[in-house]
Rosetta silent file (secondary structure, phi, psi, omega in degrees, C-alpha in Angstrom):
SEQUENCE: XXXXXXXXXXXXXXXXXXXXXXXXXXXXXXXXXXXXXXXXXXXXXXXXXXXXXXXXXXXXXXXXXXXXXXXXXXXXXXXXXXXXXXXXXXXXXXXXXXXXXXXXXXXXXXXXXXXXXXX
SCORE:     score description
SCORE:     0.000 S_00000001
   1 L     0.000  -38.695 -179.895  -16.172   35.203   58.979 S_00000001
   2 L  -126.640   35.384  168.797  -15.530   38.015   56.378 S_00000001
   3 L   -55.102  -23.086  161.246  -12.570   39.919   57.620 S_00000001
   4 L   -72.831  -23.983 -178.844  -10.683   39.905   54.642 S_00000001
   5 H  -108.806  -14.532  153.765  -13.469   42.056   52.906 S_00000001
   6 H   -86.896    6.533  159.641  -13.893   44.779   56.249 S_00000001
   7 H   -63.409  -41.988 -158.821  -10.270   45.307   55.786 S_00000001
   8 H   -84.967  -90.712  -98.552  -10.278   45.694   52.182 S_00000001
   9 H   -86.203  -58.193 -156.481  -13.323   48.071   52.964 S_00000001
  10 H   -62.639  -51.668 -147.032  -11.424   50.080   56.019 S_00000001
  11 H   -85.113  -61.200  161.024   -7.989   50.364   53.576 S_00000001
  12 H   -24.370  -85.815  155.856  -10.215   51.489   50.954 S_00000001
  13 H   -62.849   13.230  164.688  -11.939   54.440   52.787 S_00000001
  14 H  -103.755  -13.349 -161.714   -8.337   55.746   53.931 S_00000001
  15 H  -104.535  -81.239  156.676   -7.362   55.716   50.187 S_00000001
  16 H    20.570  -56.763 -148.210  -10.738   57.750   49.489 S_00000001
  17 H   -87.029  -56.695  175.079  -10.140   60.326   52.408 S_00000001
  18 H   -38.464  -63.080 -164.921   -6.241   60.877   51.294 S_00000001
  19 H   -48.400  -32.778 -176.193   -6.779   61.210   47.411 S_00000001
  20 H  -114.878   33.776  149.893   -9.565   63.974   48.264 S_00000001
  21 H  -102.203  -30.771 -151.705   -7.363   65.945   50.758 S_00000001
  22 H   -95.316  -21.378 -167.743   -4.056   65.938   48.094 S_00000001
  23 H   -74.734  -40.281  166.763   -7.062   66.816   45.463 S_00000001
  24 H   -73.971  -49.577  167.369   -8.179   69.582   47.431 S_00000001
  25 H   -35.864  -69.038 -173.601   -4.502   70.975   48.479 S_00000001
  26 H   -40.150  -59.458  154.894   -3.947   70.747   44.590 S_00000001
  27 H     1.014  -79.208 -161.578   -7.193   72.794   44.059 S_00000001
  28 H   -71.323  -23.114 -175.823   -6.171   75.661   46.429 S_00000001
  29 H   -79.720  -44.988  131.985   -2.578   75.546   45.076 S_00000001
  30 H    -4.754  -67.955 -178.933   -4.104   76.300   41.609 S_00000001
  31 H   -77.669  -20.531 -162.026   -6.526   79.415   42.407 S_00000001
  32 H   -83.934  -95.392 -105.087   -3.464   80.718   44.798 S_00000001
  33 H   -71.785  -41.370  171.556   -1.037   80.491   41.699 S_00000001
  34 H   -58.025  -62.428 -154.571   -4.142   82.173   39.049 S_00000001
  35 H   -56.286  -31.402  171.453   -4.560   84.568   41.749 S_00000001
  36 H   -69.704  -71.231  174.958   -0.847   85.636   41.904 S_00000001
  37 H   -52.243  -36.633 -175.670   -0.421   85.634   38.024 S_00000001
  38 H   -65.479  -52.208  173.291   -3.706   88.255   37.875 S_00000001
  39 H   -26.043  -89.175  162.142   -1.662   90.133   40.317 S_00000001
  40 H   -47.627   -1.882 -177.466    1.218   90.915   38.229 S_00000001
  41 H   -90.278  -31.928 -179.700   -0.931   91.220   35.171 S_00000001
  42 H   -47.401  -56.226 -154.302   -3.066   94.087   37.757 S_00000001
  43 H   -84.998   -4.844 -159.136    0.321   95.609   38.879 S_00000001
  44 H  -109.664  -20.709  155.832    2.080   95.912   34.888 S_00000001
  45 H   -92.910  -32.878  154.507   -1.031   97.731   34.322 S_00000001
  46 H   -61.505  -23.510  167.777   -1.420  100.242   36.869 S_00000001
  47 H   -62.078 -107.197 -161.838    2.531  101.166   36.619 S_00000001
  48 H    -0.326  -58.127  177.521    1.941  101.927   32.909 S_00000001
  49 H  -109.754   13.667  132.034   -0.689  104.002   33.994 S_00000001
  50 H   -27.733  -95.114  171.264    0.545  105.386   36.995 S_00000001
  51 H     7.423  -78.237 -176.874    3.510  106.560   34.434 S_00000001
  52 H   -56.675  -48.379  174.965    1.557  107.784   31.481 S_00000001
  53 H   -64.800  -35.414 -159.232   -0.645  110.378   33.930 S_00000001
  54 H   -85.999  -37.149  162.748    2.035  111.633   35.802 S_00000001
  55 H   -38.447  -99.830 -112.936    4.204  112.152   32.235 S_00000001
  56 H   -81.035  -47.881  166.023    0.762  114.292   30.926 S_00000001
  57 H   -10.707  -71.199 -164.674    0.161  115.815   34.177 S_00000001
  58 H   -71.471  -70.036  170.930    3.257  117.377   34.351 S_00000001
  59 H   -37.993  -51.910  177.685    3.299  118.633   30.823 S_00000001
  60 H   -54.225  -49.099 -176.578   -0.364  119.935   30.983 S_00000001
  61 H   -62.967  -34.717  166.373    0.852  121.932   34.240 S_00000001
  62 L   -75.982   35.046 -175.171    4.182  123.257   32.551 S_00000001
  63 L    25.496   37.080  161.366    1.747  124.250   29.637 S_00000001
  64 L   -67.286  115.312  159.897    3.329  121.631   26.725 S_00000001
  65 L   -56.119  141.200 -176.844    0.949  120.651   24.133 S_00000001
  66 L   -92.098   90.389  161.571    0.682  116.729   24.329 S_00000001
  67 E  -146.826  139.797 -137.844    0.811  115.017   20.898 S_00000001
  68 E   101.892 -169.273 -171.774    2.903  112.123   19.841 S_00000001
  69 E  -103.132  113.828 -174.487    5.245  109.225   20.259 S_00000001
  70 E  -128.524  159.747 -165.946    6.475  109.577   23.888 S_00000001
  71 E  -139.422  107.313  169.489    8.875  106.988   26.074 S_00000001
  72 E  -137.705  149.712  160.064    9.003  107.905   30.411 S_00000001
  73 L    53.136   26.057 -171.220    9.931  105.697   32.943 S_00000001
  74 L    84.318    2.370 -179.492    9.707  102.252   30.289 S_00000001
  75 E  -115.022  118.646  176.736    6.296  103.180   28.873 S_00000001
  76 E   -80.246  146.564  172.760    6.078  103.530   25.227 S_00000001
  77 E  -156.969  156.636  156.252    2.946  105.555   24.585 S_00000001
  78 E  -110.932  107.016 -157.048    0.984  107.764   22.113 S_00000001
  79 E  -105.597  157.768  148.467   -0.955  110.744   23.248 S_00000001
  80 E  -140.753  117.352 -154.845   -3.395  112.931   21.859 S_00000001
  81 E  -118.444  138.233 -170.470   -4.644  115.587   23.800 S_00000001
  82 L  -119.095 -155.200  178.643   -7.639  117.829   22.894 S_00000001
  83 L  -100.605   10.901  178.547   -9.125  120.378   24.807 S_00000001
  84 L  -149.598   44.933  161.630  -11.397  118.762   27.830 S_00000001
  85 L   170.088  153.999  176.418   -9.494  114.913   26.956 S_00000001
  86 E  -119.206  146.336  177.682   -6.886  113.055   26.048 S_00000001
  87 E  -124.258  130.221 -146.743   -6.677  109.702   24.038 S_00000001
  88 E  -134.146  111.416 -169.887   -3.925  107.836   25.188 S_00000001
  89 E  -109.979  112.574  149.742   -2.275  104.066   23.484 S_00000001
  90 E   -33.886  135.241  112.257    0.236  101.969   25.535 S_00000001
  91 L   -67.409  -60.515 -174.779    2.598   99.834   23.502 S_00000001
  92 L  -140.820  138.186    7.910    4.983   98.605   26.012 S_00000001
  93 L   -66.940  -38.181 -168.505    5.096   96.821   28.249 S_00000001
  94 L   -81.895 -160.814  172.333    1.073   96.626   28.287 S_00000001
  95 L  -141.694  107.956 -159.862   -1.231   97.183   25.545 S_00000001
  96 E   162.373  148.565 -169.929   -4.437   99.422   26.565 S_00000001
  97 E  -112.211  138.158  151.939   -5.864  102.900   25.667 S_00000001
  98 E  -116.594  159.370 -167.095   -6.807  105.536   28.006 S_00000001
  99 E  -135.936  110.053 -170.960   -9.326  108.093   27.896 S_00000001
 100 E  -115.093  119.110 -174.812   -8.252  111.137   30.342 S_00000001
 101 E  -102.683  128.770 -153.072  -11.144  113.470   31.001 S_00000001
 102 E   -85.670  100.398 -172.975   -9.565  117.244   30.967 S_00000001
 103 E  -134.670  154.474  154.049  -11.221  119.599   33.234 S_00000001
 104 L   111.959  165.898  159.114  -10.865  123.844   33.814 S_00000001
 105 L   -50.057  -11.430  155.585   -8.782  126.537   31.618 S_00000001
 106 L   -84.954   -7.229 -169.502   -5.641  124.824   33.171 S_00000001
 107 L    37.616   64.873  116.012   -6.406  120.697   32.065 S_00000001
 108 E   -25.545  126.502  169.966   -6.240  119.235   35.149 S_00000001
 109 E   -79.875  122.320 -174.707   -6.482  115.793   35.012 S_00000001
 110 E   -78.532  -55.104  109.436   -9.924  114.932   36.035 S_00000001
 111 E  -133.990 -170.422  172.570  -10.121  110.969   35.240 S_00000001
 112 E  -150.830  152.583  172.601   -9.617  108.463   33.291 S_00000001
 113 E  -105.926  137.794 -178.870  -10.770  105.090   32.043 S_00000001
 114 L   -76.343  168.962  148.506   -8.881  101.905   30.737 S_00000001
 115 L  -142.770  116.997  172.455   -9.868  100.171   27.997 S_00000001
 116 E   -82.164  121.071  146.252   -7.404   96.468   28.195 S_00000001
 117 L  -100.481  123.264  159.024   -7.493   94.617   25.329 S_00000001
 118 L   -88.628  146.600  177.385   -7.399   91.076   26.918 S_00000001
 119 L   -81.105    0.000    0.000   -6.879   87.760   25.597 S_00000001
């Protein structure tokens, strides 16, 4: 008697199930794409400071005082090195300071901490 409105009904709940499978696909294609850009934002900051230690490293071990505008490997930087730390400013590529803790009558680098400024 009302077959025109369980049709409607069946056609209906097929449109329902699709729209909130392509909604979900969209979804996950979204966090996988954020998750990817955080990647490269992750990896452009650990090169930079991969870079920047292994420049001061090397100086502190040939016994060079650190202070200045220095350029290695594509990383613009500014150092200031005291005696048990260094304070350290990115320019390029990134933007971000480090704070390299200094340790023994040699300055070994001991660690260090980031500080990002993010947007």
């Amino acid at each position: 008697m009302y077959k025109k409105g369980s049709v409607s009904t069946y056609f209906l709940s097929i449109f329902i199930l699709i729209t909130s499978v392509i909604a979900v696909i969209a979804e996950n294609s979204i966090s996988r794409l954020r998750a990817l850009s955080n990647l490269i934002k992750i990896n452009d900051y650990l090169s930079a400071e991969e870079a920047v230690i292994r420049y001061i490293g090397c100086e502190l071990k040939n016994g060079v005082p650190v202070s200045g505008f220095y350029t290695y490997a594509g990383v613009s930087f500014r150092a200031e090195c005291g005696m048990d730390s260094c304070l350290v400013t990115i320019s390029d590529p990134v933007s971000e300071m480090l704070d390299i803790q200094l340790y023994g009558n040699d300055r070994h680098i001991y660690d260090y901490v980031p500080v990002r400024a993010e947007d």
